[in-house]
C-alpha positions in Angstrom: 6.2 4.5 24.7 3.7 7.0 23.1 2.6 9.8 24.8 -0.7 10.6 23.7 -1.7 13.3 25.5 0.8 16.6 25.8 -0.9 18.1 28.8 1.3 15.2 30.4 3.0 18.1 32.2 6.5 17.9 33.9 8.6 15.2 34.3 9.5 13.4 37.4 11.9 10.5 38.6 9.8 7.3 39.5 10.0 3.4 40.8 7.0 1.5 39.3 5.1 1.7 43.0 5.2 5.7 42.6 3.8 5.3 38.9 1.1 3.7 39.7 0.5 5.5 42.8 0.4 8.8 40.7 -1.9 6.9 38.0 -4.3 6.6 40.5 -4.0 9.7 41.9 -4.2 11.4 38.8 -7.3 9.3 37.7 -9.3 9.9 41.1 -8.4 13.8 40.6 -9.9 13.6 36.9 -13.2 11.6 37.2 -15.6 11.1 41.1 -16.0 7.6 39.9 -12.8 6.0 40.1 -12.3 4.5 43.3 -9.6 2.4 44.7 -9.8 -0.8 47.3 -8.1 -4.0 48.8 -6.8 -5.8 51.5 -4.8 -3.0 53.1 -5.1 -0.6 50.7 -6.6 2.4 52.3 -5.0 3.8 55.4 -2.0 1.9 55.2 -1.5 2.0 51.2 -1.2 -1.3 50.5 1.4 -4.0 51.5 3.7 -2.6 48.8 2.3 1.0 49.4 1.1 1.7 45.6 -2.3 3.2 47.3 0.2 5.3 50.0 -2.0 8.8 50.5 -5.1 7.9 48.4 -7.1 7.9 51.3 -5.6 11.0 53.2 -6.4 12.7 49.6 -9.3 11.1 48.7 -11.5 10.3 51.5 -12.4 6.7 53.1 -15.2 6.7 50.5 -12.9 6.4 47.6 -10.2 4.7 48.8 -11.0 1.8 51.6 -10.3 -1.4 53.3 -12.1 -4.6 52.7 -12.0 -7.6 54.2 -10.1 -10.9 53.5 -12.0 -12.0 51.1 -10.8 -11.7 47.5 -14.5 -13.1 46.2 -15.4 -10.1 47.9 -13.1 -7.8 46.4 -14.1 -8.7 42.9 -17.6 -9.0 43.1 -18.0 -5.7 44.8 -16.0 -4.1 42.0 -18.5 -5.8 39.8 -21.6 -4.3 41.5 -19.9 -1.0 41.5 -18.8 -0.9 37.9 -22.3 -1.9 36.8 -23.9 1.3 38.4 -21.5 3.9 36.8 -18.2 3.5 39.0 -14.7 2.6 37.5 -13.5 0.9 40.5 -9.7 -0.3 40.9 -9.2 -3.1 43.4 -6.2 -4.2 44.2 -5.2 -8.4 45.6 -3.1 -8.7 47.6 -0.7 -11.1 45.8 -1.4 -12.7 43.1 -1.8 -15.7 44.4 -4.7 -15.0 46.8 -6.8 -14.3 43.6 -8.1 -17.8 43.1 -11.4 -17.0 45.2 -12.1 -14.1 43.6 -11.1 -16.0 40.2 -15.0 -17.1 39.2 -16.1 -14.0 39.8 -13.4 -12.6 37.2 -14.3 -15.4 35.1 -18.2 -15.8 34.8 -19.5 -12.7 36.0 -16.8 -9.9 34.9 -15.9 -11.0 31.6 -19.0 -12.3 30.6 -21.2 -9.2 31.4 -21.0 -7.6 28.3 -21.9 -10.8 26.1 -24.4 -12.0 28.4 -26.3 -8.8 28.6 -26.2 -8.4 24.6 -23.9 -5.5 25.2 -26.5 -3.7 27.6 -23.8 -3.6 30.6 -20.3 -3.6 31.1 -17.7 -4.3 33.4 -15.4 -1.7 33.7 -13.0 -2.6 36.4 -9.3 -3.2 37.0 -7.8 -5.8 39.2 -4.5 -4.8 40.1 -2.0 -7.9 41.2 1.6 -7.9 42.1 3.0 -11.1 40.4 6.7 -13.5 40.2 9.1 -13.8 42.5 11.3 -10.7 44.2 10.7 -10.9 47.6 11.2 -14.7 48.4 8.1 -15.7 49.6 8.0 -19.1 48.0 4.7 -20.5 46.6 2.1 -18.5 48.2 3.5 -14.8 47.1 5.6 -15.6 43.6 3.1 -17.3 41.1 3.1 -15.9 37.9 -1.1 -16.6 36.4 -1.3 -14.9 33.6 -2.3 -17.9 31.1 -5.2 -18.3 33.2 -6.8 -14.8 32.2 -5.3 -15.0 28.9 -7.8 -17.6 28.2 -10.9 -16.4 29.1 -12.8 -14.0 26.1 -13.8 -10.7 27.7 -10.6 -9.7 29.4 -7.7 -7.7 28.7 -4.3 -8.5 30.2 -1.6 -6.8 30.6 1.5 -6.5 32.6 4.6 -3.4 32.8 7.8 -3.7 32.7 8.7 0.3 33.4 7.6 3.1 35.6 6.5 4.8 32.5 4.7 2.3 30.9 3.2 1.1 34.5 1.7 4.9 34.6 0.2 5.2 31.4 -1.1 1.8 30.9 -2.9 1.7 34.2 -4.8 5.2 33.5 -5.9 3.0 30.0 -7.1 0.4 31.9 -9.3 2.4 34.4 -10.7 3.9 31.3 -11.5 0.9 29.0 -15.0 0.1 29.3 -14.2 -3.8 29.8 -12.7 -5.5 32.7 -8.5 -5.7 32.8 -6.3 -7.7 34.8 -3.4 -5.9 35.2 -0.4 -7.6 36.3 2.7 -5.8 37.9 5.5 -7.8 38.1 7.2 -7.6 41.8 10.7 -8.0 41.4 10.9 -4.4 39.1 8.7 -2.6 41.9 11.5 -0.6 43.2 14.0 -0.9 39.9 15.3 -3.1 37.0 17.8 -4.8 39.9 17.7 -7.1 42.8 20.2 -4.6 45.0 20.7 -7.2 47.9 21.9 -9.9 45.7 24.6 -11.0 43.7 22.9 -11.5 40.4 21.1 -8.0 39.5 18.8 -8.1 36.1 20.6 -5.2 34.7 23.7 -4.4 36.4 24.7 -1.3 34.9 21.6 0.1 36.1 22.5 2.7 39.0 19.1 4.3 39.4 15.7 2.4 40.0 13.6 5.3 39.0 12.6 5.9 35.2 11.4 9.0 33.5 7.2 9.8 34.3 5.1 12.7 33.4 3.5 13.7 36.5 0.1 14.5 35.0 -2.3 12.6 32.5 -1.5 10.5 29.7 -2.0 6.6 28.0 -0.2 4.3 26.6 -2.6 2.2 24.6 -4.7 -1.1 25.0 -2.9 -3.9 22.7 1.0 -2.0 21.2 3.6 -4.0 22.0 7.1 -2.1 22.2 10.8 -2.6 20.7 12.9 -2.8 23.8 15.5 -3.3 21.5 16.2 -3.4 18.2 18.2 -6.3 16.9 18.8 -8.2 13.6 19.9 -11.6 14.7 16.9 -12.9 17.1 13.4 -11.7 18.2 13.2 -12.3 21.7 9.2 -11.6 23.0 8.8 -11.1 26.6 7.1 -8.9 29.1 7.4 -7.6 32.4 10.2 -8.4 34.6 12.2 -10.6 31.8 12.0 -7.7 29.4 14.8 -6.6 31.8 16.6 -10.2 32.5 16.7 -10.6 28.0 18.4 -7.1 28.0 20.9 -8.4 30.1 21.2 -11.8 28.3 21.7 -9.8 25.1 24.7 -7.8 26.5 26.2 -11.5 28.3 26.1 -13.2 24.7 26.8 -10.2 22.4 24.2 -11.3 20.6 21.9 -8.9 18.1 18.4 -9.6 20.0 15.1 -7.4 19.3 13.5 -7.5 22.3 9.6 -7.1 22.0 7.9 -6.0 25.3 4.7 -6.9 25.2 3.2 -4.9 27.0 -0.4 -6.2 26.4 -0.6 -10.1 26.5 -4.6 -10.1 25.5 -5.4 -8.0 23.1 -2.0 -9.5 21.8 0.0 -7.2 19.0 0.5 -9.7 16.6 1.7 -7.4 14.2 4.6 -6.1 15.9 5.7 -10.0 17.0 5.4 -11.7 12.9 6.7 -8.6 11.4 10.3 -8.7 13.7 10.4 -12.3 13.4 9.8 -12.4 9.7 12.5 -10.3 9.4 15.3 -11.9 12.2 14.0 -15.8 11.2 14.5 -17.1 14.8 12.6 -16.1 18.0 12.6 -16.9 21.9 10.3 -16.7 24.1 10.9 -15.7 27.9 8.3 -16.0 30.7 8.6 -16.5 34.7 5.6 -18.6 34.9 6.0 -22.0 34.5 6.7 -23.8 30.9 3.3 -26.4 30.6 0.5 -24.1 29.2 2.1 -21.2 29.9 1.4 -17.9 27.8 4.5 -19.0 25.9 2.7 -21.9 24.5 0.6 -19.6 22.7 2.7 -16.8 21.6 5.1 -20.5 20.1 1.5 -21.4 18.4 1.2 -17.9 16.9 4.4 -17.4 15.8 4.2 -20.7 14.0 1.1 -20.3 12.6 1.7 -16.8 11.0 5.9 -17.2 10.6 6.5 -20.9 9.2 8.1 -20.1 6.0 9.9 -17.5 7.8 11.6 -19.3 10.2 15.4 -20.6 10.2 15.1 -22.2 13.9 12.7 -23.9 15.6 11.3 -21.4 18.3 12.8 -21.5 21.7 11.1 -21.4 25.2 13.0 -19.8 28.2 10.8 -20.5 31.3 10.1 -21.6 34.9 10.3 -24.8 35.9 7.2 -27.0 35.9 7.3 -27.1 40.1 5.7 -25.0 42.4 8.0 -21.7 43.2 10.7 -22.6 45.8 11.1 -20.3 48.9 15.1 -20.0 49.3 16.0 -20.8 45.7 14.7 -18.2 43.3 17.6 -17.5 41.2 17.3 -21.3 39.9 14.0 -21.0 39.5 13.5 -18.2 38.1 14.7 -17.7 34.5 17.5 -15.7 35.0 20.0 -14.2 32.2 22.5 -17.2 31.8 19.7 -19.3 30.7 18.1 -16.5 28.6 21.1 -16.1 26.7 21.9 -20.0 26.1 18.0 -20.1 24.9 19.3 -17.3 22.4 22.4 -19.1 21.3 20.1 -22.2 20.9 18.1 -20.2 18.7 21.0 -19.1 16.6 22.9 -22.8 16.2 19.3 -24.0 15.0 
């Protein structure tokens, strides 16, 4: 969690929504050509209010309303970005993407290739993702593997207020198109406060630690979450949180690596913890088939072989679409974590 800027100023207490509310805020204040847009993102700030006051700030011209239409939403970023804007355009969920998803695809990430590095696409699509507010299939997908396979685009996805804040203001200044990913269920705090099975529980506050003013924290570094000896457990966004947890259920010696960045990946950071811990597990919400776990499994094999006393291990969702009333057996939550670690430490 580098700061790279000291002019970062004072620090304040913030959920991940107010992070990213004052990344924007402090990007629009800084450079005329970042603008911000969505379903419901202007006057209203969004359906989970990260956009709240952009507009009253800002003006209608730099922070609007579209229509439904996530094509839309993407290509107009597109059009912008090629004509010297940085726009940041936020879907809804990130399940209403899929329209929008060949614009992404063969226009966005393609630009700078297809124009022999003449133009680029520098644009943010910003899309709550997982499960947290029990809205079944439609509102809880987790599609991350699909970006992470297409060459021209950067991925990445928070797990903490801090990192939310000064990854975004990276991402609205990279000169290539990045999905950015922000995982639901830590919007307002590492804990699900109306149930009975919280991802941290001896976390009292939802609010983490931000600088109110400008800095980064870079494209592609992964970060130790926590240092261990035993197991490397690599993981982003909300399970960075749910492993923790698993690590303090088991007693087991886990380094958790937060990803941070899922494309550019930081493959240093993953082979040089599991060379050293021989075992590893992998933690995702998204289903297990082709998910971005299937990958990180391939790389760690590829590059750790000789190193390894286990065979990897793969926490996931089920291969089904995302139930409505059943989230907690869905969802990958710290009891199976932690039997995936002991797995890892039996093999």
């Amino acid at each position: 969690m580098t700061n790279t800027d000291e002019s970062a100023g004072p620090i304040s207490k913030m959920t991940m929504i107010e992070a990213i509310r004052s990344a924007h805020h402090v990007m629009m204040e800084r450079d005329a050509s970042v603008v911000a847009f969505g379903e419901d993102a202007g006057a209203f700030g969004g359906v989970f209010r990260c956009t709240e006051g952009l507009q009253e700030r800002f003006g209608e011209a730099r922070c609007f309303d579209t229509p439904i239409s996530e094509l839309g939403i993407v290509g107009t970023a597109i059009g912008m970005a090629l004509n010297g804007m940085r726009p940041v355009a936020e879907i809804q969920f990130a399940d209403y993407m899929y329209p929008g998803y060949d614009q992404i695809v063969s226009e966005a990430a393609r630009m700078r290739f297809r124009s022999a590095g003449d133009f680029t696409s520098p644009i943010v699509v910003r899309m709550p993702v997982g499960g947290g507010i029990y809205g079944g299939n439609t509102h809880s997908q987790s599609p991350e593997a699909l970006f992470t396979h297409v060459a021209g685009l950067v991925t990445m996805i928070p797990s903490n207020p801090y990192d939310a804040k000064g990854m975004l203001i990276s991402a609205i200044e990279a000169n290539d198109p990045v999905i950015f990913l922000e995982p639901k269920r830590v919007y307002n705090g590492p804990f699900d406060g109306d149930h009975d099975k919280p991802l941290v529980p001896w976390s009292k506050d939802p609010r983490g630690e931000v600088p109110e003013g400008y800095y980064k924290v870079p494209i592609g570094k992964a970060a130790i979450a926590r240092r261990g000896d035993e197991v490397t457990v690599l993981t982003y966004g909300t399970m960075v949180h749910v492993a923790m947890n698993a690590a303090e259920i088991t007693g087991v010696d886990a380094e958790i690596i937060d990803l941070r960045t899922l494309l550019p990946l930081d493959l240093e950071a993953i082979t040089t913890s599991v060379r050293r811990t021989g075992r590893c597990v992998i933690v995702h919400e998204a289903t297990r088939t082709s998910g971005f776990g299937a990958e990180l499994s391939a790389q760690v094999q590829e590059e750790c072989f000789y190193s390894l006393e286990a065979p990897i291990v793969r926490v996931a969702g089920w291969d089904t679409p995302y139930p409505y009333s059943q989230e907690w057996e869905y969802f990958p939550g710290p009891q199976r974590v932690a039997d995936g670690m002991l797995q890892a430490l039996k093999g």
